[in-house]
C-alpha positions in Angstrom: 32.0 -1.5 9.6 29.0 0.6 10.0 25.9 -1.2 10.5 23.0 -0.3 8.2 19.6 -0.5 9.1 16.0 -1.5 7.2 12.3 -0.9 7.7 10.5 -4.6 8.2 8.9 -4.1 4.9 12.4 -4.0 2.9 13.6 -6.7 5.0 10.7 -8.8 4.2 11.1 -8.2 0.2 14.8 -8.7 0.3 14.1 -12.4 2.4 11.2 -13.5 0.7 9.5 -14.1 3.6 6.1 -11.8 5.0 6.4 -9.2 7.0 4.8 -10.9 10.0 7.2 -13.8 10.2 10.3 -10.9 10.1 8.0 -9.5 13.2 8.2 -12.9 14.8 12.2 -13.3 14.4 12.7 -9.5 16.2 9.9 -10.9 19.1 12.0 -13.5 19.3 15.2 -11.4 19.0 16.8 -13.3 16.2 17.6 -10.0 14.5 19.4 -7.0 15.8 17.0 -3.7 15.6 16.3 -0.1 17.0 12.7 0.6 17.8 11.6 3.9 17.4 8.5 5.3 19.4 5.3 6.4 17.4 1.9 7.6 18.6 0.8 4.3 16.6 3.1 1.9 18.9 6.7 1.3 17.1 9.0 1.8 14.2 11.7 -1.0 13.8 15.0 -0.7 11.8 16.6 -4.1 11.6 20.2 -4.4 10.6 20.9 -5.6 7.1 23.8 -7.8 7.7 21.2 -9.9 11.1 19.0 -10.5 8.3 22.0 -12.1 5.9 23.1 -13.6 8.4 19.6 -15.0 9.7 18.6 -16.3 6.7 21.5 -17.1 5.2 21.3 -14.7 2.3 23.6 -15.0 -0.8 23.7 -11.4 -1.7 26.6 -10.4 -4.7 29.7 -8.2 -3.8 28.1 -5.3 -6.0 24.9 -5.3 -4.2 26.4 -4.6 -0.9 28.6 -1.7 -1.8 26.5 1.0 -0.5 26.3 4.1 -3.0 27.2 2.0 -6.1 26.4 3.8 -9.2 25.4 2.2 -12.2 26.8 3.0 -15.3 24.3 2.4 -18.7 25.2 3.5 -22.1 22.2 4.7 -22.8 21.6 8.3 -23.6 18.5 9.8 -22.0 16.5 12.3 -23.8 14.3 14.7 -22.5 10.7 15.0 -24.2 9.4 18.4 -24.1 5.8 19.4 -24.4 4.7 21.3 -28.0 2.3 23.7 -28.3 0.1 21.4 -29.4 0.4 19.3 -26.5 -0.5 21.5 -24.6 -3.2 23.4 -26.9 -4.6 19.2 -26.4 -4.3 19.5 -22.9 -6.3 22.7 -22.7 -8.9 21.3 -24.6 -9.3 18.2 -22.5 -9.5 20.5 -19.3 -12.2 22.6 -20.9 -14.4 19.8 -21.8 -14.2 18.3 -18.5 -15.2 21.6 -16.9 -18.2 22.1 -19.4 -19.0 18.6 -18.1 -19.0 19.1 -14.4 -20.9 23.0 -15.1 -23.6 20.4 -17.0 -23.5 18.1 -14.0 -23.7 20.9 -11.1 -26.8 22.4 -13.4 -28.7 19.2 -13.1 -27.8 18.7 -9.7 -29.3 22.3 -8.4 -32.4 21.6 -10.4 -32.9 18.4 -8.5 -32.4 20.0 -5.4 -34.7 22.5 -6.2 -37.2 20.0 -7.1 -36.3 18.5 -3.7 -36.8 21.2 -1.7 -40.0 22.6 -3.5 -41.6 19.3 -3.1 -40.1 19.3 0.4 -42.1 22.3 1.6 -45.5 21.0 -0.2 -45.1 18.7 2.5 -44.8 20.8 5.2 -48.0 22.6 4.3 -49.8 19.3 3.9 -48.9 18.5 7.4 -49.6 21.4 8.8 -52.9 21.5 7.0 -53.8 18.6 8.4 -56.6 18.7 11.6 -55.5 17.6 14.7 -57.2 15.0 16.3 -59.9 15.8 18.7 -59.3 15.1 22.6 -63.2 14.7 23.7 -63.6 11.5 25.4 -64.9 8.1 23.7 -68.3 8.7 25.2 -69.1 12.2 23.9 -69.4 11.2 20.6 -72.8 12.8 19.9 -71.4 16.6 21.1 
């Protein structure tokens, strides 16, 4: 029998139990796994049946058949998009672009304000006299 293998966060939803206490029982090598090297540290597949076993799972007959198919009686129908749907659609799209072309309006205007206002600055500053090096006691010169 063939051994199949889980990631910590499947075994951890299938136990009821939190990922880091699963992490505890492979430090503690409880449970039967293959590490995997990442660039992050490592990937760990722990064997389904350790876990069963581990925690002493209950798990039905038709839940451990691997590649079980369902059968339903229900008939599934397709839903295709109308015209209209889509004509809908378009109009959503083209709203929300008129919307953004409104937004990215307002926003250049604001940075033109910015930057206008931004180089009135400037001049003030450059405008503005430098202070005079003479000494303290030259005042009257």
């Amino acid at each position: 029998m063939s051994e199949t293998y889980i990631t910590i966060q499947e075994s951890a939803e299938l136990t009821g139990k939190s990922i880091q206490t699963i992490r505890r029982a492979i430090k503690a090598k409880k449970l039967t796994y293959k590490r995997k090297k990442t660039p992050q540290g490592f990937h760990y597949m722990i064997s389904r049946e350790s876990v069963i076993e581990v925690y002493k799972l209950r798990i039905p007959k038709t839940e451990r058949k691997q590649g079980s198919v369902k059968k339903t009686g229900k008939e599934v129908t397709q839903e295709f998009a109308t015209i209209d749907d889509l004509k809908k659609i378009q109009a959503d799209l083209e709203a929300v672009l008129k919307e953004n072309d409104k937004a990215k309006e307002s926003f250049m205007r604001f940075m033109k304000t910015f930057q206008e206002k931004f180089i009135v600055m400037e001049n003030q500053l450059k405008l503005l006299e430098e202070p005079s090096k003479k000494k303290w006691y030259h005042f009257w010169k």
